[in-house]
N, C-alpha and C positions, 0 to 999 in steps of 0.2 A: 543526544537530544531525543526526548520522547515527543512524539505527532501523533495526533488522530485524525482520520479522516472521516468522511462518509464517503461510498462508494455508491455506483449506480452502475445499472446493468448485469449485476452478476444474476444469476438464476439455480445454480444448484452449488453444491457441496464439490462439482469439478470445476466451476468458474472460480472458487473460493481457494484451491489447490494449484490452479492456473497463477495464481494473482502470486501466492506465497512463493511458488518454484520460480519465479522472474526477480520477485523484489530480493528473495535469498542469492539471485546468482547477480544480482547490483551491488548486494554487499549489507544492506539490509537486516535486522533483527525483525522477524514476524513477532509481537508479543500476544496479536489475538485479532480473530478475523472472524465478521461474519457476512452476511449477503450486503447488509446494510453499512458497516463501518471494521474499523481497520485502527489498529494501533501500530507502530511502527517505530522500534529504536533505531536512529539513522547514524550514524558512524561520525564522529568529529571529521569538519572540514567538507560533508557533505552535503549538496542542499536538498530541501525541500524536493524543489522543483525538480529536479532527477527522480525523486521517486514518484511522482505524481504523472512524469512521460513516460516514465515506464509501466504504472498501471493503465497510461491511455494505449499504448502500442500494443499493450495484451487484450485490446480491444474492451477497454471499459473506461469508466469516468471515476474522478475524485476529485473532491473540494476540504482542503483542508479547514478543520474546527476550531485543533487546540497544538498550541506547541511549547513546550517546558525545557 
């Protein structure tokens, strides 16, 4: 399943590296990320909501947009 989000709180190009290197060791496909928003293939059988605690634990927000 492909997800987008919007993100909040990132501030540079290492909160954006931060976000990537957590959601890839969840299991996670990064397809494209910016300060603002976040695309994400998420693995059959996995939900949403795991990837959106694990961008809050890395100390930021997201609100899901779209999901296919």
């Amino acid at each position: 399943m492909i997800a987008r989000f919007s993100l909040s709180g990132l501030k540079c190009r290492g909160c954006m590296e931060k976000v990537r290197k957590k959601l890839e060791e969840a299991g996670a496909a990064v397809r494209g990320i910016s300060l603002k928003e976040l695309e994400l293939e998420i693995p059959e059988g996995e939900s949403v909501e795991k990837f959106v605690e694990v961008i809050r634990c890395a100390g930021y927000d997201a609100k899901l947009i779209e999901c296919q």
